[in-house]
C-alpha positions as CSV (number, residue, x, y, z in Angstrom):
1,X,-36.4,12.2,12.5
2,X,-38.9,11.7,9.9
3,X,-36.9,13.4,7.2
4,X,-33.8,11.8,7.8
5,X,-35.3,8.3,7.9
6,X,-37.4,9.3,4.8
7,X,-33.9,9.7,2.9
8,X,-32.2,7.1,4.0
9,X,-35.5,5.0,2.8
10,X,-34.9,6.6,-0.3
11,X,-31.4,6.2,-1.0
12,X,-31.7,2.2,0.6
13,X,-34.4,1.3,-2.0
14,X,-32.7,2.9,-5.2
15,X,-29.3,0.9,-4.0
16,X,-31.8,-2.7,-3.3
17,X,-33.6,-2.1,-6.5
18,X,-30.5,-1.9,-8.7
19,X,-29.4,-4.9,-6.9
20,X,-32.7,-7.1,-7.3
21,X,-32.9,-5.7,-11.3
22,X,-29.4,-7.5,-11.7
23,X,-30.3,-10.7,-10.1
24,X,-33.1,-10.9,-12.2
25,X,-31.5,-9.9,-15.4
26,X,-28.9,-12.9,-14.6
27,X,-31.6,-15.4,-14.0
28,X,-33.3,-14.1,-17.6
29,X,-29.4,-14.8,-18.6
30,X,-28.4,-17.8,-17.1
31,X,-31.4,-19.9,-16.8
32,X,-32.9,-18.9,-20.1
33,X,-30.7,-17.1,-22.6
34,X,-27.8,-19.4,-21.9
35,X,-29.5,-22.9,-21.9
36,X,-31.2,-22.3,-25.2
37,X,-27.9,-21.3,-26.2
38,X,-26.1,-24.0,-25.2
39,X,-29.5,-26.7,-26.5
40,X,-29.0,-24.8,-29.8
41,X,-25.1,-24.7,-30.0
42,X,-25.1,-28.8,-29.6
43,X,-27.7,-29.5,-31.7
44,X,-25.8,-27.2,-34.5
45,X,-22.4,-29.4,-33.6
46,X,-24.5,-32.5,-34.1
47,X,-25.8,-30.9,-37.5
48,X,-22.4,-30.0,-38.7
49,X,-21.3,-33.7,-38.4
50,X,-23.8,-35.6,-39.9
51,X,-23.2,-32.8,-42.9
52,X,-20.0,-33.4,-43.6
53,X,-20.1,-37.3,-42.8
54,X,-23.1,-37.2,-45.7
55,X,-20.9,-35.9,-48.1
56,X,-18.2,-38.8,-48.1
57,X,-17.9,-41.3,-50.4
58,X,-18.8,-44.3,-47.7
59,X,-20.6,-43.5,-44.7
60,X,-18.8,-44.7,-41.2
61,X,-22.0,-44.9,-39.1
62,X,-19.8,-46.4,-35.7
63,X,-17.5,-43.0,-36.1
64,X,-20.4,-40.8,-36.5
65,X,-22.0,-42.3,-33.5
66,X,-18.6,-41.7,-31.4
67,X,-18.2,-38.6,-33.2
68,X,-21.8,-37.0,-32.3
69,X,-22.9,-39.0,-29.4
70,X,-25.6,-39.8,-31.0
71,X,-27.8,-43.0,-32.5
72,X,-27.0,-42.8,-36.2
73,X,-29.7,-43.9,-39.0
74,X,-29.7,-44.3,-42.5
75,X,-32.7,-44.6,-45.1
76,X,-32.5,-45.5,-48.7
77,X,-34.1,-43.4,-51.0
78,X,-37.4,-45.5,-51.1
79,X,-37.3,-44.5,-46.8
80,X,-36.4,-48.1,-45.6
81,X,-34.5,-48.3,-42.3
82,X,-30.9,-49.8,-44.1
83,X,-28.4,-49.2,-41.4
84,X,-28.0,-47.8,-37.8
85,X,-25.3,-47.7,-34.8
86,X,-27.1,-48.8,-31.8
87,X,-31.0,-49.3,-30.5
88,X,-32.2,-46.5,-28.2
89,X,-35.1,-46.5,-25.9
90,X,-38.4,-44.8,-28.0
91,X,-36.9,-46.2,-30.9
92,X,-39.8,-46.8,-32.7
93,X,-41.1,-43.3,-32.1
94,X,-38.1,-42.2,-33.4
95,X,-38.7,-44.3,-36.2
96,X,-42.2,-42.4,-36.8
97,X,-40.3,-38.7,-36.6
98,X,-37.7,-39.7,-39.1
99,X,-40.3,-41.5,-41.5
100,X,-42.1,-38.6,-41.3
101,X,-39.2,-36.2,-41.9
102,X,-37.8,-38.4,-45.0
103,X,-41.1,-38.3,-46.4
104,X,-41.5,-34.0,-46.2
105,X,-38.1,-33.9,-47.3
106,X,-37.0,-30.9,-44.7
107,X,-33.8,-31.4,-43.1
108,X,-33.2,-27.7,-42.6
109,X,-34.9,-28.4,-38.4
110,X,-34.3,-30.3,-35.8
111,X,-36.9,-31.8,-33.9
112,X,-37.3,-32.4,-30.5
113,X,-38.8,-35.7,-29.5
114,X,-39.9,-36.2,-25.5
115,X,-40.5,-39.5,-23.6
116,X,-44.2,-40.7,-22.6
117,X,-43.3,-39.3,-19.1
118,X,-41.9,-36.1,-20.0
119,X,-38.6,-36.2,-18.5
120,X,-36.4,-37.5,-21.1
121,X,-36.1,-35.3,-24.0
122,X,-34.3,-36.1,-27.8
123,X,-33.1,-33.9,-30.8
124,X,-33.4,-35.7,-34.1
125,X,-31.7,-34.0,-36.9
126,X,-30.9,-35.3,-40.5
127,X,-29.3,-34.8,-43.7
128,X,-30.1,-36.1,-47.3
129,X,-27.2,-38.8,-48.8
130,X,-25.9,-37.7,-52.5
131,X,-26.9,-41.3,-53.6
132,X,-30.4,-41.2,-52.7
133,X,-31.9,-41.9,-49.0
134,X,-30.9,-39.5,-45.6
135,X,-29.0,-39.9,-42.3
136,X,-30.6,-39.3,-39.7
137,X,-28.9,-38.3,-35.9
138,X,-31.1,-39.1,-32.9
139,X,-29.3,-37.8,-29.2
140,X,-30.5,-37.1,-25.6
141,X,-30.8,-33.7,-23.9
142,X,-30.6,-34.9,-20.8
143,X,-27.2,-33.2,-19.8
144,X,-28.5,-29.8,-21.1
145,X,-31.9,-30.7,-18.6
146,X,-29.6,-31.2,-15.7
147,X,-27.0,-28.6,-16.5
148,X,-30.0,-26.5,-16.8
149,X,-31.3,-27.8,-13.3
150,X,-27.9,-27.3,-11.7
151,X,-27.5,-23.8,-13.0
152,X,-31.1,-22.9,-11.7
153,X,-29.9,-24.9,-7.9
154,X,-26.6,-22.6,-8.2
155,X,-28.8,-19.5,-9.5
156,X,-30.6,-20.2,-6.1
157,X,-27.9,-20.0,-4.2
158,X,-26.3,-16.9,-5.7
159,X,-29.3,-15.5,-5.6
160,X,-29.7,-15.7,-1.9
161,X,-26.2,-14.7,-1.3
162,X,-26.2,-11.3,-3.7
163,X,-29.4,-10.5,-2.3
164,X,-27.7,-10.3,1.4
165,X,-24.8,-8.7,0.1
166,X,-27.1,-6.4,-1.7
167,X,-29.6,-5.5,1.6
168,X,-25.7,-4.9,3.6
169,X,-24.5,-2.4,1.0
170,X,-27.5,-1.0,0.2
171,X,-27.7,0.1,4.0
172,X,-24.1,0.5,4.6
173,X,-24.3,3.1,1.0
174,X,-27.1,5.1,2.0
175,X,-25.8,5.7,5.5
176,X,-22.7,6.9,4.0
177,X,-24.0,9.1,1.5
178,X,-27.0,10.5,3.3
179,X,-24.8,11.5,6.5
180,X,-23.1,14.1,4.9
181,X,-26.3,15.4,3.5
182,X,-27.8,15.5,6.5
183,X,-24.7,16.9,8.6
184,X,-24.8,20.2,6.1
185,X,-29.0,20.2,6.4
186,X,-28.2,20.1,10.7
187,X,-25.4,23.0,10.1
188,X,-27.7,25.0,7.5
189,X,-30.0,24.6,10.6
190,X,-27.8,25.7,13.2
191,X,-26.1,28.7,11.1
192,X,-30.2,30.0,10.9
193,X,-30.6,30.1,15.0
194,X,-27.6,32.2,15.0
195,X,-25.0,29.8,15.8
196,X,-22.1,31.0,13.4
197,X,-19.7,28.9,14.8
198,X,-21.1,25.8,13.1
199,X,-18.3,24.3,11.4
200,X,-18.8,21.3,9.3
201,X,-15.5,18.5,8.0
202,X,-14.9,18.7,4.0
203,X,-14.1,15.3,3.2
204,X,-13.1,14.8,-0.7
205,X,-13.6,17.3,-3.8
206,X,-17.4,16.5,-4.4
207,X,-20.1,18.4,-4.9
208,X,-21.2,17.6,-0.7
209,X,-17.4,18.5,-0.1
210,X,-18.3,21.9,-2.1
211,X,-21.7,22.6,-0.6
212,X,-19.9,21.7,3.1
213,X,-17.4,24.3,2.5
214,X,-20.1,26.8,1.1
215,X,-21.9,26.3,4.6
216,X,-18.6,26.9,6.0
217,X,-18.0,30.2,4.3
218,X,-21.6,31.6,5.3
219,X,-20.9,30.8,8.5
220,X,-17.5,32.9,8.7
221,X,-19.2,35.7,7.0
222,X,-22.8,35.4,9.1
223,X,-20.1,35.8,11.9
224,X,-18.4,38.4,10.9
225,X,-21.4,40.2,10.3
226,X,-23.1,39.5,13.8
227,X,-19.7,40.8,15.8
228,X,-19.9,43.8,13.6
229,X,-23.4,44.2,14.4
230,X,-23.1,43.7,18.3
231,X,-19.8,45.9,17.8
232,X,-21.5,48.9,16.4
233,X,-24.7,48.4,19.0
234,X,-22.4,48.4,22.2
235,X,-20.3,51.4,20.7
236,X,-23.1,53.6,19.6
237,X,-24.9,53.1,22.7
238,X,-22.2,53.5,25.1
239,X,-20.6,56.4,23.2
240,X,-23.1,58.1,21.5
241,X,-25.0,59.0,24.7
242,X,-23.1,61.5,26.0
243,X,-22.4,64.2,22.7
244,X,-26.3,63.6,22.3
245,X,-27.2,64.8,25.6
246,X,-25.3,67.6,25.5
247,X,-26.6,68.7,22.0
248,X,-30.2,68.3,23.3
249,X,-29.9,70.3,26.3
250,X,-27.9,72.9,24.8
251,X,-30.0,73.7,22.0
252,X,-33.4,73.4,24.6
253,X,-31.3,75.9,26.4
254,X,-30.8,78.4,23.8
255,X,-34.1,77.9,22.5
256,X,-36.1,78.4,25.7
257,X,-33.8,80.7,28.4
258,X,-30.8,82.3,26.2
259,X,-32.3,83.1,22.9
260,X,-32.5,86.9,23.4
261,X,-28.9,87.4,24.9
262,X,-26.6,87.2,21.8
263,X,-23.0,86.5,23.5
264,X,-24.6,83.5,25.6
265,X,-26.6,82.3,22.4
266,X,-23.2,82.6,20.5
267,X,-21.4,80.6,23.0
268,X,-23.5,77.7,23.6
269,X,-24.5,77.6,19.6
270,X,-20.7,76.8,19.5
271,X,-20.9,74.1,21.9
272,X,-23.3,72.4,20.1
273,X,-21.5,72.4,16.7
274,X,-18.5,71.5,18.6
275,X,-20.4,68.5,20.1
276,X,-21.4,67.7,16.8
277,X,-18.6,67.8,15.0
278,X,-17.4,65.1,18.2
279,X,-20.4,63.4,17.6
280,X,-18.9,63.2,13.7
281,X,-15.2,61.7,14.8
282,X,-17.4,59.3,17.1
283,X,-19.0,57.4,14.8
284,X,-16.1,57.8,12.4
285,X,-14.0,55.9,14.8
286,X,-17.2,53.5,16.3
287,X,-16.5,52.6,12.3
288,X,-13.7,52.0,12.2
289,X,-13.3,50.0,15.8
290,X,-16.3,47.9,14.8
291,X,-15.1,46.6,11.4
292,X,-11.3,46.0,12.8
293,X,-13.0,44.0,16.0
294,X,-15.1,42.1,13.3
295,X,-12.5,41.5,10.8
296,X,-14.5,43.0,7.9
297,X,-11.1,44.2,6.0
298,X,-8.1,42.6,6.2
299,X,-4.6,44.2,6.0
300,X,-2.7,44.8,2.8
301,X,0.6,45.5,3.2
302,X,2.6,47.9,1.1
303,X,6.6,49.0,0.9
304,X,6.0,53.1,0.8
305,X,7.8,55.5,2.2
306,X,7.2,56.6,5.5
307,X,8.6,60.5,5.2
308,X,5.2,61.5,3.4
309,X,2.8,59.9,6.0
310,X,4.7,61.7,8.7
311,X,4.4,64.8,7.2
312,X,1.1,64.5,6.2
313,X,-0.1,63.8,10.2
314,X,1.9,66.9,11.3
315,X,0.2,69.3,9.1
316,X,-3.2,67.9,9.7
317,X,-2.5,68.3,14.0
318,X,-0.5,71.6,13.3
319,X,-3.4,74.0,14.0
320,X,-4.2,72.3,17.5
321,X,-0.6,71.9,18.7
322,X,0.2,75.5,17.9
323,X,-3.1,76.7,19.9
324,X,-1.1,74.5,22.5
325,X,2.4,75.8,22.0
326,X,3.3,72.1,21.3
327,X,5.9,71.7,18.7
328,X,6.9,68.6,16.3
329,X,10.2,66.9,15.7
330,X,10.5,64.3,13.4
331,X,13.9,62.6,12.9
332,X,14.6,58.6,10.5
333,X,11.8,59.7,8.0
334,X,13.8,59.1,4.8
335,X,13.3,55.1,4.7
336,X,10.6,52.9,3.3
337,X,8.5,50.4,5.6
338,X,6.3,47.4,5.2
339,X,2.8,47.9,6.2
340,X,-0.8,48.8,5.0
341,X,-0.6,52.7,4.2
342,X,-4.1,53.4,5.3
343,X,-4.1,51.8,8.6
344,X,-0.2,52.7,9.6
345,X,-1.5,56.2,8.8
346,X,-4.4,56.2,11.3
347,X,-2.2,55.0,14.3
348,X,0.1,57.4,13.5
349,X,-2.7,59.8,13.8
350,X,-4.5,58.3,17.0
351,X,-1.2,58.0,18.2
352,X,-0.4,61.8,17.4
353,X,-3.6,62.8,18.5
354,X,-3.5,61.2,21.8
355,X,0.1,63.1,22.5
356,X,-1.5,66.0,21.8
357,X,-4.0,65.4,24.6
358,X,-1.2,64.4,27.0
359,X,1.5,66.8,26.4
360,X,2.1,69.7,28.7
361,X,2.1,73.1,26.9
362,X,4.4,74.6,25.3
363,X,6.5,71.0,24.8
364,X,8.0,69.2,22.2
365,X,5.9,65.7,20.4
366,X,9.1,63.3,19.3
367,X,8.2,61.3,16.5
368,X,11.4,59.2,15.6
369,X,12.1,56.0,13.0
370,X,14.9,53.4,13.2
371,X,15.5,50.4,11.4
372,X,16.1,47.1,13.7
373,X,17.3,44.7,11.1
374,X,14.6,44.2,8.4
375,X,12.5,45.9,10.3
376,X,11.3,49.9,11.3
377,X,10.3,50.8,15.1
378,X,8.2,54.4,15.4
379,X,8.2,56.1,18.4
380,X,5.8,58.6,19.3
381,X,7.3,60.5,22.8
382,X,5.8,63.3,24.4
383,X,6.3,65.4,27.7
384,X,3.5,64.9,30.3
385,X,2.7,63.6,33.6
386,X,3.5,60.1,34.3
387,X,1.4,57.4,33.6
388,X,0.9,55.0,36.9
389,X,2.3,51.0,36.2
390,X,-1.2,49.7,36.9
391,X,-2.7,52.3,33.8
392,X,-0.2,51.4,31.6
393,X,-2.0,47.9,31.1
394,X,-5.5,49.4,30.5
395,X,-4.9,52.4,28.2
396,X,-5.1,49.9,25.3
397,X,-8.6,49.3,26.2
398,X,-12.1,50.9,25.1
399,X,-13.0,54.3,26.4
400,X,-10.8,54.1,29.0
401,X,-8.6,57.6,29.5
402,X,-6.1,58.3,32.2
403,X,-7.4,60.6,35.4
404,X,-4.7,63.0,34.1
405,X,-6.9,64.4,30.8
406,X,-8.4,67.8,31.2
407,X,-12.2,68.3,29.9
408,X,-11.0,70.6,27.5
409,X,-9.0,68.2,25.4
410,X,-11.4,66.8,22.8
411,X,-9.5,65.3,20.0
412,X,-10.2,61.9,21.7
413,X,-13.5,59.6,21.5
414,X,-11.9,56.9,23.6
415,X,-11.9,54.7,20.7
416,X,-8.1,55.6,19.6
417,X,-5.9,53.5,21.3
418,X,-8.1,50.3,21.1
419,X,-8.0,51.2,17.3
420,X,-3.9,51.5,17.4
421,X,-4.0,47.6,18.9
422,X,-6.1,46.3,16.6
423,X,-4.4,47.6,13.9
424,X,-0.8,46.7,15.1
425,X,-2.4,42.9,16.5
426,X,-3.8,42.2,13.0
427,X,-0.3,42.8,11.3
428,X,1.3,40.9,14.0
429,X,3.9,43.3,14.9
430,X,5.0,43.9,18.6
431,X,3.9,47.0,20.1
432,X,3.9,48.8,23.8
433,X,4.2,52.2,25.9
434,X,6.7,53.5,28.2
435,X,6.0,56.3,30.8
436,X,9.0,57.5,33.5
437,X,10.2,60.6,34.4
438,X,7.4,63.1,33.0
439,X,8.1,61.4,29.1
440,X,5.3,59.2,27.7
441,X,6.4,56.7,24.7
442,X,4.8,55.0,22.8
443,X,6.3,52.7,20.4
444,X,5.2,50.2,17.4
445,X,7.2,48.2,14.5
446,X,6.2,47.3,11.4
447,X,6.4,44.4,9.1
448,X,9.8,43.1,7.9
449,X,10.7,43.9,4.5
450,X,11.1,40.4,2.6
């Protein structure tokens, strides 16, 4: 628990901080920036008035004063008070400032007059007359104070509400983003137990959605390799064992008890290379099994003709059928099918091979194509003795080999027809075996052609 409330500490303080750095910076703008603005903007309107009323011929003191808001006086040039709109509280500090202004002569600044108890404040500006003496502009601030006061009572207000808002979407935003996080930290977890089935939900086209689909990947592949593994561990064990055994005792054999008698040596020298040579077409096919059963290559299928690959198989068996007095006929080998060459040529050889094994001497293997619509069905018959109903259902299956096999027939390693159905269940295509009447079929189609 501690690092998943560590990071969703982290990500709620980063979202709160942002929040409480812009309620700040809009207290610095609001109750400071803005008020000085405003003080400054209405004491430049004010300035801008008595400017241009200076500059006329006859000064209307009344309209200035209704103009500006403002208590209007006027000097002559020797500083005497000649003329003014209305009497104002602190009138005769006022009086002081402006004396004091006339007699400097700088009009350029305001100045800003408070009351003997500090809450009323005034802006005096002025502006010299053309004929000698000034006017002088003398207005309160009080509705910048309380516009200032009621901003900072709203600013209080907002304040409390955005920093609510801000504590509710702060939490709400680093739940949201830190479950995702910690949802691909759980799986990258899981997938190192050894639980490859781990499979997380890819939400968007992020960078989380990309490292979710990443963990994703790795575990398809981590899986992939841990069947293969546990595939090639239960194969080799199981099949392995047996070709091993034989090799060791032989050679023990020849080595301690038949070394000195020649034909003996010679015979059971051969059993051992023949074991071997098994041993070989064991592993070859524990291989093969293994990667199928995983998944490790998936098929590729091709349009090729199918007359080659036919030929190709009966050449490579022709040696061990003659030895039998088994002969070949092939008959539909002049189309083209739909399939991955390399894998439709080893079930035709597993296939072929396991015929062999089956078929009584001196008979004939059938090997026949025809098209069904856009598709191809091979046939693979041979003469033998009749396969039982229950068997036909478990031939398909791992090491397992009909009672009728003689121990003489070794071009099996009980892997061959498990091979054929993953082959034929990986490109989908139907599949099955027939036996009545001393004839054993078996039959497969391939892909269709579009």
């Amino acid at each position: 628990m501690l690092p998943r409330r560590h990071l969703l500490f982290k990500f709620f303080a980063s979202f709160l901080a942002m929040a409480m750095l812009t309620v700040v910076l809009l207290w610095l703008i609001q109750a400071g920036l803005m008020r000085d603005s405003y003080l400054n903007q209405l004491i430049a309107d004010v300035q801008q008035a008595v400017s241009e009323a200076a500059q006329t011929s006859t000064l209307e003191v009344t309209a200035l004063s209704e103009k500006t808001g403002a208590t209007i006086l006027v000097l002559d040039a020797s500083g005497n008070l000649v003329n003014t709109s209305a009497r104002m509280p602190m009138m005769g500090m006022a009086l002081r400032h402006v004396q004091t202004m006339f007699q400097l002569g700088d009009f350029s600044a305001s100045e800003i007059i408070s009351g003997s108890d500090s809450t009323q404040r005034y802006a005096l500006v002025g502006q010299s007359l053309p004929a000698g003496g000034a006017v002088f502009a003398l207005f309160s601030l009080n509705a910048v104070d309380t516009a200032a006061r009621v901003l900072r009572s709203q600013l209080s207000l907002v304040t409390l509400v955005l920093a609510l808002a801000a504590t509710i979407l702060a939490l709400v935003l680093s739940r949201t983003l830190s479950r995702p996080i910690l949802a691909a930290t759980a799986a990258a977890r899981r997938l190192a137990a050894g639980q490859y089935q781990t499979h997380l939900t890819v939400k968007g086209q992020d960078e989380i959605a990309d490292l979710s689909t990443a963990l994703n990947e790795l575990g398809q592949q981590l899986q992939v390799t841990e069947t293969l593994r546990r595939e090639l561990i239960a194969n080799v064990s199981h099949e392995l064992r047996s070709p091993l055994t034989v090799i060791q005792g032989y050679a023990e054999t020849v080595r301690d008890v038949t070394w000195p008698d020649e034909r003996k040596r010679s015979e059971q020298l051969t059993l051992i290379a023949d074991e071997a040579s098994r041993l070989t077409r064991v592993v070859g096919d524990i291989l093969e099994y293994s990667k199928l059963q995983a998944g490790v290559r998936p098929p590729s299928s091709q349009i090729f003709a199918v007359g080659p690959v036919l030929t190709s198989v009966q050449m490579r068996f022709e040696l061990e059928a003659a030895a039998r007095g088994i002969t070949f006929d092939s008959t539909g080998s002049d189309g083209d099918i739909r399939f991955d060459p390399a894998q439709f040529e080893q079930v035709l050889t597993n296939l072929v091979a396991n015929a062999i094994n089956y078929a009584d001497p001196d008979s004939v293997i059938r090997i026949h194509v025809h098209p069904i619509d856009a598709k191809s069905r091979i046939e693979i018959t041979n003469q033998g003795e009749t396969i039982p109903a229950d068997e036909l259902t478990k031939i398909w299956d791992r090491y397992h080999r009909s009672g009728q096999v003689r121990d003489d027939r070794r071009l099996g390693t009980g892997l061959g027809l498990a091979i054929v159905r993953s082959i034929l269940e990986q490109h989908s295509v139907a599949y099955g075996v027939e036996s009545h009447d001393h004839l054993i079929r078996f039959w497969f189609e391939t892909q269709p052609m579009h």
